[in-house]
N, C-alpha and C positions, 0 to 999 in steps of 0.2 A: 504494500500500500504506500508506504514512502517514498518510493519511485512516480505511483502514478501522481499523487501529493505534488513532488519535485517539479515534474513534468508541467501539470496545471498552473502551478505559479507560475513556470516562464516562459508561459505561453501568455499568462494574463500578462505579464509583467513585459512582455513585447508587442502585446496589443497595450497597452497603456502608454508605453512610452511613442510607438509609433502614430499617438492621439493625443501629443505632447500634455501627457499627464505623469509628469515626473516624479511626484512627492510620492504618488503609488506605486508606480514602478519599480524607482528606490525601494519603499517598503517589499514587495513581494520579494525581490531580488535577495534583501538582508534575513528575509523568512527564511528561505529557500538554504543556505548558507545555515542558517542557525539549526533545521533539522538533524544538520550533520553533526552540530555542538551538543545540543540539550532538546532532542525529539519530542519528549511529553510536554515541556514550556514552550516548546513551538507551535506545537499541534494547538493546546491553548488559546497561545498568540493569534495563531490564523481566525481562529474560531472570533475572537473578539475583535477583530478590525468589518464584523459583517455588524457589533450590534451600536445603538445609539446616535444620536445627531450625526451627520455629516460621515457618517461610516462609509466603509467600503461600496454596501449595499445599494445606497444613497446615489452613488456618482452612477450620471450623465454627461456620456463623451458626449462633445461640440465641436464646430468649427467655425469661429467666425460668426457665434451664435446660433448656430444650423445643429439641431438633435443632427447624429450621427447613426440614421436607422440599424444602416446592416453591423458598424460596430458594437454597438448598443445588445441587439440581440446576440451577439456571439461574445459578448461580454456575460450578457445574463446568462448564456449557457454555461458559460464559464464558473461564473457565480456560482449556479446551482451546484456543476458538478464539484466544486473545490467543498463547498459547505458540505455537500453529504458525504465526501471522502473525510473531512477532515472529524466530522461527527460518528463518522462510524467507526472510525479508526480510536477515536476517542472512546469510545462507546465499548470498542474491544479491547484497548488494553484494560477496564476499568474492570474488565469481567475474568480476567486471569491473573 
């Protein structure tokens, strides 16, 4: 699961920066790096940049004001699949 985890971050994280959304980018990128440090604080991590104001969840790529449709949904795809890797993976180390 860590792999497919890794994977999704830097995929978001090159759709982000290629939709010059840099502060997120950065973020996933330093996620991605930190699994290899401290896995179960990562996994965490990930999990809590989807909740609260201005969260992960929150962002709408733009450009020049213009919703960013086809980004936007392969973003949400994104979204979904990083949240429920990251919940179940969470969900399973809690159970061994």
């Amino acid at each position: 699961m860590k792999e497919k985890i890794q994977h999704l971050l830097t995929i978001i994280s090159l759709l982000l920066s290629d939709n010059d959304e840099e502060k997120w980018a950065t973020t996933f990128e330093q996620l991605s790096k930190k699994l290899d440090l401290d896995y179960d604080t990562a996994l965490i991590d990930i999990k809590h940049t989807f909740g609260g104001a201005g969260s992960f969840n929150d962002l709408v790529l733009q450009h020049k004001g213009q919703m960013l449709t086809v980004e936007n949904n392969e973003l949400n795809s994104l979204q979904d699949q990083l949240y429920d890797a990251v919940t179940a993976e969470i969900m399973s180390r809690r159970n061994h």
